[in-house]
C-alpha positions as CSV (number, residue, x, y, z in Angstrom):
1,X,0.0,0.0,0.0
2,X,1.3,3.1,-0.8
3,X,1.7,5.5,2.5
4,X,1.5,9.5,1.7
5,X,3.8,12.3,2.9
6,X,1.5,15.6,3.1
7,X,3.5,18.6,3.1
8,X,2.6,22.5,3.6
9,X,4.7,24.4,2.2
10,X,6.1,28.0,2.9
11,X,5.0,30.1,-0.4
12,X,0.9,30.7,0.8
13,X,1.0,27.9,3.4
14,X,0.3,26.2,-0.3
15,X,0.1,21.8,0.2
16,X,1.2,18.8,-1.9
17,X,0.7,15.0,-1.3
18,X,3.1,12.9,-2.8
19,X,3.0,8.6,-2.8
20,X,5.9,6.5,-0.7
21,X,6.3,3.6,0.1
22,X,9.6,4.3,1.8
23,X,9.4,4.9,5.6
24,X,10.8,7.8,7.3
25,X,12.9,6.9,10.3
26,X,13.5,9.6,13.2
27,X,14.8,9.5,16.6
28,X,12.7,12.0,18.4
29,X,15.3,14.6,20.8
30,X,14.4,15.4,24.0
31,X,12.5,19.0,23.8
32,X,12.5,21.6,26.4
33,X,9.1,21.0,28.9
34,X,7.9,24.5,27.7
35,X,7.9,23.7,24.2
36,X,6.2,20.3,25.3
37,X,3.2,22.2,27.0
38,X,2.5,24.9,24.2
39,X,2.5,21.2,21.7
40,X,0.3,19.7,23.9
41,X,-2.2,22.6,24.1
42,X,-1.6,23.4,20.3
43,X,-2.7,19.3,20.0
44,X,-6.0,20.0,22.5
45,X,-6.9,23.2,20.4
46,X,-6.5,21.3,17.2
47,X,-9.4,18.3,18.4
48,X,-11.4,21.2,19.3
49,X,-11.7,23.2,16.2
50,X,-11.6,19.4,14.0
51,X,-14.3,17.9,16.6
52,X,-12.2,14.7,16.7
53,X,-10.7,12.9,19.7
54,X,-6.8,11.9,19.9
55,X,-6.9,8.5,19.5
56,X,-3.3,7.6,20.2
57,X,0.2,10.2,20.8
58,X,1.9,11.2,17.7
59,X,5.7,11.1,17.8
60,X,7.1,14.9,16.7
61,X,10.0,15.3,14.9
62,X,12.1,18.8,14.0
63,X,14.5,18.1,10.9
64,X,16.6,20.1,9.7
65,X,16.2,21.4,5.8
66,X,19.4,19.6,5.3
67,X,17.7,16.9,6.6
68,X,14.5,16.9,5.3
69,X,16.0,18.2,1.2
70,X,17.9,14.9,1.8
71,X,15.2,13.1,2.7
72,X,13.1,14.4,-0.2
73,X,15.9,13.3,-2.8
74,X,16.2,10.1,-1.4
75,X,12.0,9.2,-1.6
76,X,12.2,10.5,-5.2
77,X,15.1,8.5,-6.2
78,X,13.7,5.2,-4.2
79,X,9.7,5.7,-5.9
80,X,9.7,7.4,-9.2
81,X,12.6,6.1,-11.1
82,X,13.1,7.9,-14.6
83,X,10.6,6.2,-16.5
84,X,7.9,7.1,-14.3
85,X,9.1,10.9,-13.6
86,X,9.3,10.4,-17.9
87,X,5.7,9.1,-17.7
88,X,4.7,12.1,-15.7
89,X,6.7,14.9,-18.1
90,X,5.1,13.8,-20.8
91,X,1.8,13.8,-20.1
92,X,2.1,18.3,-19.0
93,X,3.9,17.6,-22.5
94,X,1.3,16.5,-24.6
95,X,-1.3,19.2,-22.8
96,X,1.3,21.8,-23.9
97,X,2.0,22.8,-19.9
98,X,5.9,22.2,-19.6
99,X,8.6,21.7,-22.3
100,X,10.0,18.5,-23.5
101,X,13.3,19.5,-22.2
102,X,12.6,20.6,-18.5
103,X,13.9,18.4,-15.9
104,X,11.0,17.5,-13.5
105,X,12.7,15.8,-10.7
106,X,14.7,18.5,-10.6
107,X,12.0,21.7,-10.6
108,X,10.6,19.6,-7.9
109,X,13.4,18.5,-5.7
110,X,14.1,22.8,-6.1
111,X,10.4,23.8,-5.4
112,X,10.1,21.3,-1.9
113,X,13.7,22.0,-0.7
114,X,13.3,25.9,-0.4
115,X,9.4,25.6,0.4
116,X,8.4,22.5,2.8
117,X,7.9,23.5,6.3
118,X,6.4,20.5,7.2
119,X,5.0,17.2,6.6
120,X,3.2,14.1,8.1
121,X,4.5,10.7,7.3
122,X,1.4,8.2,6.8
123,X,3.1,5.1,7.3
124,X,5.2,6.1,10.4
125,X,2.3,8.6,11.7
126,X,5.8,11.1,12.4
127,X,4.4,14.4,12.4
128,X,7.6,16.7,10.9
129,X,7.5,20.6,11.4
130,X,10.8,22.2,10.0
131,X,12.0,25.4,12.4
132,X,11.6,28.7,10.4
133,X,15.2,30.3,11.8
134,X,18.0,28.0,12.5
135,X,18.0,24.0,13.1
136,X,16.4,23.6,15.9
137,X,13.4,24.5,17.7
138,X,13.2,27.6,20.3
139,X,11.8,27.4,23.6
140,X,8.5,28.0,22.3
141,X,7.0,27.6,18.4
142,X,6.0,31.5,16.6
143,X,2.8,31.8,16.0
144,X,3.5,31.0,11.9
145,X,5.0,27.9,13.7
146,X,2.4,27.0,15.6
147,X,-0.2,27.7,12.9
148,X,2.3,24.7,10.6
149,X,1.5,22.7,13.9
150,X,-2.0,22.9,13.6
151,X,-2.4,22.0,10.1
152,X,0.1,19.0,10.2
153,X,-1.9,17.8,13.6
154,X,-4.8,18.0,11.7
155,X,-3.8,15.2,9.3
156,X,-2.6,13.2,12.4
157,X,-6.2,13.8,13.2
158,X,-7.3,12.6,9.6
159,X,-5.2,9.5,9.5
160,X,-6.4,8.3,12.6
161,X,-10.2,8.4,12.3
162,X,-10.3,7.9,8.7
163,X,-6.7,6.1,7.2
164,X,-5.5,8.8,4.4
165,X,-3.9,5.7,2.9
166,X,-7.4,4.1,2.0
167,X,-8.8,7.6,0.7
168,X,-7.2,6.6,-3.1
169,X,-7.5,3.1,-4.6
170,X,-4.2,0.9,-4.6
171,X,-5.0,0.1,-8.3
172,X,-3.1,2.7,-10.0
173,X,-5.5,2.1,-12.9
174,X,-8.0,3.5,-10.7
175,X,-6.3,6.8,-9.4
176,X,-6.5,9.2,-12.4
177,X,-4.8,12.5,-11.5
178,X,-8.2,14.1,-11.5
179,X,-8.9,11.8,-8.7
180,X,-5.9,12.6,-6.7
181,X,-6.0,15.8,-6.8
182,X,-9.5,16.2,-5.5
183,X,-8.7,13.7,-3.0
184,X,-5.7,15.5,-1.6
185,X,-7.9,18.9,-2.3
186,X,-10.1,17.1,0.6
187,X,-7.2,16.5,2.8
188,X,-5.7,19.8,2.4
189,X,-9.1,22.2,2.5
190,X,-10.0,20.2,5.8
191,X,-6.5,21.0,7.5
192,X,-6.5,24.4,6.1
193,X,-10.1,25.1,7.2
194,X,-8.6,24.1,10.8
195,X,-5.6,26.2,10.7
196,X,-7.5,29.4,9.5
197,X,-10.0,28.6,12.6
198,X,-6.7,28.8,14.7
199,X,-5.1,31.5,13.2
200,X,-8.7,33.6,13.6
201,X,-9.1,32.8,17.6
202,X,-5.1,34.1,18.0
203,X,-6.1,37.0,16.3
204,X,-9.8,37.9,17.8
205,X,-7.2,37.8,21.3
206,X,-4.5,39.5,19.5
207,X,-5.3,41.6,16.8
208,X,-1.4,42.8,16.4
209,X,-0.3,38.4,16.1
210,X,-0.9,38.7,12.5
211,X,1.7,41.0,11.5
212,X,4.4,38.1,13.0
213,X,3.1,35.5,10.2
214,X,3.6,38.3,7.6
215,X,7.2,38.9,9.1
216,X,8.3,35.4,9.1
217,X,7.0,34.9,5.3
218,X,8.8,38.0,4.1
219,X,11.7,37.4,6.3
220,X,11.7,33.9,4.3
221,X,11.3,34.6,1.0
222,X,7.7,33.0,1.3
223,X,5.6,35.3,-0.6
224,X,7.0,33.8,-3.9
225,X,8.0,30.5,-5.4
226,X,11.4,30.2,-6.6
227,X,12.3,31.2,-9.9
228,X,11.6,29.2,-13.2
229,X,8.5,27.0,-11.8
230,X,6.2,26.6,-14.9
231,X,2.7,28.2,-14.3
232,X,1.2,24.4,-14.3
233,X,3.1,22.8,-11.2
234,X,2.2,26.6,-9.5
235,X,-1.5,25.9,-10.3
236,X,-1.2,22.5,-9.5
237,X,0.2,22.9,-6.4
238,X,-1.7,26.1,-5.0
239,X,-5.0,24.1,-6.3
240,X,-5.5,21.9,-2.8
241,X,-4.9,24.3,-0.6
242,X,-7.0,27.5,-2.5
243,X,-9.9,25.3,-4.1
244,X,-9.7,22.4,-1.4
245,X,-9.9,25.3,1.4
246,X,-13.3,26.9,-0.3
247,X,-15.1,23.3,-1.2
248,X,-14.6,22.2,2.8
249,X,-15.8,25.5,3.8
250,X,-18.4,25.8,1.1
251,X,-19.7,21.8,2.9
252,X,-19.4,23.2,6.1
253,X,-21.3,26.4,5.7
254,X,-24.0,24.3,4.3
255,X,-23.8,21.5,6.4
256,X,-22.1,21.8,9.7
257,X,-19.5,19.8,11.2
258,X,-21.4,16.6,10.6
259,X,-21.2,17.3,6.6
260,X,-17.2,17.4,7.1
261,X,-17.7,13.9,8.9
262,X,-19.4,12.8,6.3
263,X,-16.9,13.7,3.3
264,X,-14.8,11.4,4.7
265,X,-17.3,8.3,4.2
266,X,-17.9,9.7,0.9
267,X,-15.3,11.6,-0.8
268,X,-15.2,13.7,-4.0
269,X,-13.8,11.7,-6.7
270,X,-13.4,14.6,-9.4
271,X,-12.0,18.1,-9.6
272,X,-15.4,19.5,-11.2
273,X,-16.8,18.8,-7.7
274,X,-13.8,20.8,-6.2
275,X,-14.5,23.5,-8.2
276,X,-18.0,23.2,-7.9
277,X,-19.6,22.0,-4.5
278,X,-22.8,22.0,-5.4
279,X,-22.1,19.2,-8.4
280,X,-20.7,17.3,-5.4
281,X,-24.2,17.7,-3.0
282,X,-26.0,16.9,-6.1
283,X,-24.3,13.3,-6.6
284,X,-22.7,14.5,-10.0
285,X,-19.7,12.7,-10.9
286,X,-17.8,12.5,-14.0
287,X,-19.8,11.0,-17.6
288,X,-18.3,7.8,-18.9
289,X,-16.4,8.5,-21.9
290,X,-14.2,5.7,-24.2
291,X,-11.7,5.7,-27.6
292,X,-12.4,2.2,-28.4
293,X,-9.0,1.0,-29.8
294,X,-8.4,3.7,-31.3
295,X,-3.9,4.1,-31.9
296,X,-1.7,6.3,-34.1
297,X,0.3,2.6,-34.7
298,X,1.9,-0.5,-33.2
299,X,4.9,0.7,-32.9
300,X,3.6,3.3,-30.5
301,X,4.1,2.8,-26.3
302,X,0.7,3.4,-24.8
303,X,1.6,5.6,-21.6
304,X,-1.8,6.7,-20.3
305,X,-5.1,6.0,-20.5
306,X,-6.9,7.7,-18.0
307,X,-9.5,10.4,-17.3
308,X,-8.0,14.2,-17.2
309,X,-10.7,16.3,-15.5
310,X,-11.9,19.7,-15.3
311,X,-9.0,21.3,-13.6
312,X,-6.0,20.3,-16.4
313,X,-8.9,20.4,-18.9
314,X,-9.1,24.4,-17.6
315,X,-5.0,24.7,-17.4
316,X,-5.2,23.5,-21.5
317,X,-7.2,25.3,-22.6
318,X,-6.1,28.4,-20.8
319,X,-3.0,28.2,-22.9
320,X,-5.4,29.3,-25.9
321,X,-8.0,31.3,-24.5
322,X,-8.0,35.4,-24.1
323,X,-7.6,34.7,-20.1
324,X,-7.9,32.5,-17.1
325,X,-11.4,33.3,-16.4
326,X,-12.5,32.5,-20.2
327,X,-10.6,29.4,-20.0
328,X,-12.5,28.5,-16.5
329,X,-15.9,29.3,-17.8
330,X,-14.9,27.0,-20.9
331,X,-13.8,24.0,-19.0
332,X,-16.7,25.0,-15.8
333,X,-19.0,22.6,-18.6
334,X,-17.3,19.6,-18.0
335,X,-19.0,16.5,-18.2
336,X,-16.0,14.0,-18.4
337,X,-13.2,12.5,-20.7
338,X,-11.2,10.1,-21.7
339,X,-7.5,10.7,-22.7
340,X,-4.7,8.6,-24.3
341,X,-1.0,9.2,-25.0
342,X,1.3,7.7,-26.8
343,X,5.1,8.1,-27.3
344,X,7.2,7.0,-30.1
345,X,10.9,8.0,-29.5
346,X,10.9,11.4,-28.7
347,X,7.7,12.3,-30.6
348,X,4.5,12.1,-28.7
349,X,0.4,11.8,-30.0
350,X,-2.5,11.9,-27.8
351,X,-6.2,11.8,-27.9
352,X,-8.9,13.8,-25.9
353,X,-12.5,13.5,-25.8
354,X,-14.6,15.6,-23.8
355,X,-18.3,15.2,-23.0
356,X,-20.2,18.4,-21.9
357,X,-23.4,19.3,-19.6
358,X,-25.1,20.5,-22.6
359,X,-24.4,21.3,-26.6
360,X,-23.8,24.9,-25.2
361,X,-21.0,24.3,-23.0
362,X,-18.9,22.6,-26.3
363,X,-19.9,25.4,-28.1
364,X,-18.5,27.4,-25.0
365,X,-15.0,25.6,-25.2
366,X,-14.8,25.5,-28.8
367,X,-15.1,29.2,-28.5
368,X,-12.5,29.4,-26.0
369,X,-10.1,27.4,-27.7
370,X,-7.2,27.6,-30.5
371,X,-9.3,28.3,-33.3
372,X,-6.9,27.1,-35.9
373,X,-7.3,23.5,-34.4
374,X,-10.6,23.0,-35.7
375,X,-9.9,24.6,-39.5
376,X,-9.0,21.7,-42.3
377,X,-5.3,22.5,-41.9
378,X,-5.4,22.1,-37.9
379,X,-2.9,23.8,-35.9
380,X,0.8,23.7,-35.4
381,X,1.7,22.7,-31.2
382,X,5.4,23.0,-30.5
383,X,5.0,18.9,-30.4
384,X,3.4,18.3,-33.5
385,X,-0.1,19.0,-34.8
386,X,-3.3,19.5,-33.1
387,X,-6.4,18.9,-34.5
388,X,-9.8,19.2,-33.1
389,X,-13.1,18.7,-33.7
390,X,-16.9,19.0,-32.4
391,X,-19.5,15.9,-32.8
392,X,-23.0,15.4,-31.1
393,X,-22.0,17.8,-28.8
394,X,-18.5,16.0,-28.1
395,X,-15.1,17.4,-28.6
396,X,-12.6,15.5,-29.8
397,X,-8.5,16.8,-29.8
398,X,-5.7,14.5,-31.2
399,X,-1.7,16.3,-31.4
400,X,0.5,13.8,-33.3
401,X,3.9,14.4,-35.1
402,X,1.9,14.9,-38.5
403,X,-1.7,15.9,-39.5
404,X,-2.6,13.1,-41.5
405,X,-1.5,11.1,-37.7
406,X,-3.9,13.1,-35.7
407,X,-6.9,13.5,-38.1
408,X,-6.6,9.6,-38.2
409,X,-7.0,9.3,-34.2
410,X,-9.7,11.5,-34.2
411,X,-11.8,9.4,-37.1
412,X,-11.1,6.6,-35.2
413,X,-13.2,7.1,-32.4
C-alpha cells in the first residue's frame, strides 16, 4: 500500500501529497518542557476546532532542511525512477504545460527543498515541522510555527479516524490525477479550514499576532516560489490548498460539522466537484467517456489511458483562451473525458474526448479554444499538430507528429 507524505509548504502555506512507500525513520530529541506544554495545548486546540478525539500520541520530529532536502531526494530516487518521472513529463507535455526538455525531478526537488515547512509521514504517523530560523526549535514555536503545527496535527487527526492511505484506490488504474488531486484537495481544505480557525481565535485575542506570520513569510522569501517554476506545477500545487480550502468550507457552511464527517465516508472523486460544491451535494460525478481502440500505430508505447478532468482540462485550454477566467468558464461545462498518449521515440500523439453538460458548454470551449485547431489544416503545437473537432456535442482533440496522424485518431473514435 502506498503511504503518503502531506506537506505545507512555505510560499501561501500552499500543500502537496506525494505517494511513498519508503518509511521515514526519526529519533525524536528530548525538547525543552515548555515547548512540550504549548504542543500539547496546540494538539487539544486542534481536536477542538476538528471535533475529533486523539486516539493515540503522535511522535514529533524537528528536521533540519538539510535533513529533510535529503530526505526528499532520497524518496524521489527510491519511488519514481526515470521512467515514471518520464511518464509524468510527458503527459504536461502532450497538454502543452511544460517543455520536452525541463527536468522534472529536478524543478521539484528545487520547489520542496526551499518551500516544505512541514509534513506528516502516513506510514510512520511522524508528524515533521521544519523550524523557520536556524535548526532547531526555540523554547517555544512562533505563531507561523504554531499555525504549521496545527495544520500538520490536523492530518494526524485525519489518518487516525479515517486512514489517508485508503482515501485513493491501490490500483493505480483507478487513481487518475483528476482523482488525486481532488482527494488531496479534501485532505488539504480540511487541515486548512482548521488552521485558518486557529489562526482567527489568535487573532480575535491578539489583533497585532498577524503582523508576525507576515514577518516570518517576508523574512523567508515565502511570498514567492522560486524562480523558473512553470505556471502548471504553480496551479497544480496552490489548487488543494485555495480550491480544497473553499469546497470544505463551502460543505461546512452548508452542512455543519457533521457534513465534514461525512466527506470522509464519501469523498469527492473529481476536480469539477472541487471546483463546484454544489455538483458534489448533487451526486454528479464524471460522464463515462471511451476511444475504443483507437492508436496512431503498433509501434507506439501506450503511456496513459486515463480520465483528465476539469482542472487540467481548464490549465489546456487556458494556454489558448483570451484569459484564465474565459478558460475556467470554458472547461466549468465539463462532463468528463477520456485521454490517451502515446510516445514514439521522442515524438509524442495523444487523444482527448470531452463530454459536456449541454451542446452549449462545447460550443463554449470550442469558443474558448485555439481556433486554428478546428480549420482543415489544424494547428501547429510545438510537439506536433493538433487537431480538433466538435460531434453530437462532443469534442474530440488528437496532437500527433503529422496531421494526416492526428486527423486519423480522431476518425477513429
Amino acid at each position: 500500500m502506498k503511504t503518503r507524505i502531506i506537506m505545507i509548504l512555505l510560499v501561501g502555506l500552499m500543500l502537496i501529497s506525494i505517494g511513498s512507500t519508503h518509511a521515514q525513520e526519526t529519533t525524536p530529541e528530548p525538547l525543552p518542557p515548555q515547548l512540550e506544554a504549548q504542543m500539547a495545548q496546540l494538539e487539544a486546540a486542534t481536536a477542538t476546532l476538528r471535533g475529533l478525539e486523539i486516539l493515540m500520541p503522535v511522535t514529533r520530529a524537528f528536521p533540519t532542511r538539510a535533513d529533510t532536502i535529503a530526505y526528499l531526494e532520497d524518496l524521489y530516487s527510491r519511488e519514481l525512477p526515470p521512467d515514471e518521472m518520464d511518464r509524468a513529463k510527458q503527459l504536461y507535455v502532450a497538454l502543452g504545460l511544460l517543455p520536452a526538455d525541463i527536468d522534472l525531478l529536478r524543478v521539484y526537488l528545487d520547489l520542496l527543498g526551499s518551500q516544505v515547512a512541514g509534513f506528516y509521514d502516513t506510514d510512520t504517523q511522524v508528524m515533521n515541522v521544519i523550524p523557520l530560523r536556524g535548526d532547531t526549535p526555540g523554547a517555544t514555536l512562533s505563531l507561523t510555527e504554531q499555525i504549521i503545527y496545527v495544520h500538520e496535527f490536523t492530518h494526524a487527526l485525519q489518518d487516525m479516524h479515517y486512514d489517508l492511505d485508503s482515501l485513493l484506490p491501490d490500483d493505480p488504474d483507478q487513481t487518475t490525477p483528476d482523482r488525486s488531486l481532488a482527494t488531496t484537495a479534501l485532505v488539504e481544505g480540511d487541515a486548512s479550514l482548521i488552521m485558518q480557525l486557529y489562526l482567527q481565535e489568535v487573532i480575535a485575542s491578539n489583533p497585532l499576532a498577524a503582523l508576525s506570520v507576515l514577518a516570518d513569510a517576508a523574512a523567508l522569501g515565502a511570498l514567492t516560489l522560486p524562480p523558473g517554476i512553470p505556471d502548471i506545477l504553480n496551479s497544480e500545487l496552490l489548487f488543494p490548498y485555495e480550491q480544497g480550502l473553499a469546497f470544505v468550507t463551502a460543505i461546512v457552511t452548508e452542512g455543519g460539522i457533521d457534513a465534514l464527517y461525512a466527506l470522509y465516508d464519501d469523498p469527492p472523486t473529481t476536480t469539477e466537484q472541487i471546483l463546484h460544491p454544489e455538483a458534489y451535494q448533487a451526486g454528479e460525478g464524471a460522464q463515462p467517456v471511451t476511444l475504443g481502440a483507437v492508436t496512431p500505430g503498433a509501434d507506439w508505447t501506450q503511456l496513459w489511458d486515463t480520465t483528465l478532468g476539469e482542472f487540467y482540462v481548464r490549465e489546456h485550454v487556458a494556454l489558448f483562451a483570451e484569459s484564465r477566467t474565459l478558460a475556467a468558464q470554458a472547461a466549468a461545462g465539463w462532463g468528463g473525458d477520456a485521454l490517451r498518449i502515446w510516445q514514439q521515440d521522442d515524438q509524442i500523439a495523444m487523444l482527448l474526448k470531452l463530454a459536456w453538460d449541454t451542446p452549449a458548454d462545447a460550443d463554449e470551449f470550442a469558443a474558448a479554444y485555439w481556433a486554428e485547431a478546428f480549420t482543415a489544416a489544424c494547428a501547429e503545437a510545438e510537439v506536433g499538430s493538433l487537431c480538433a473537432v466538435t460531434v453530437n456535442g462532443e469534442t474530440v482533440i488528437a496532437l500527433a507528429p503529422d496531421v494526416e496522424t492526428a486527423r486519423a485518431l480522431i476518425a477513429g473514435v
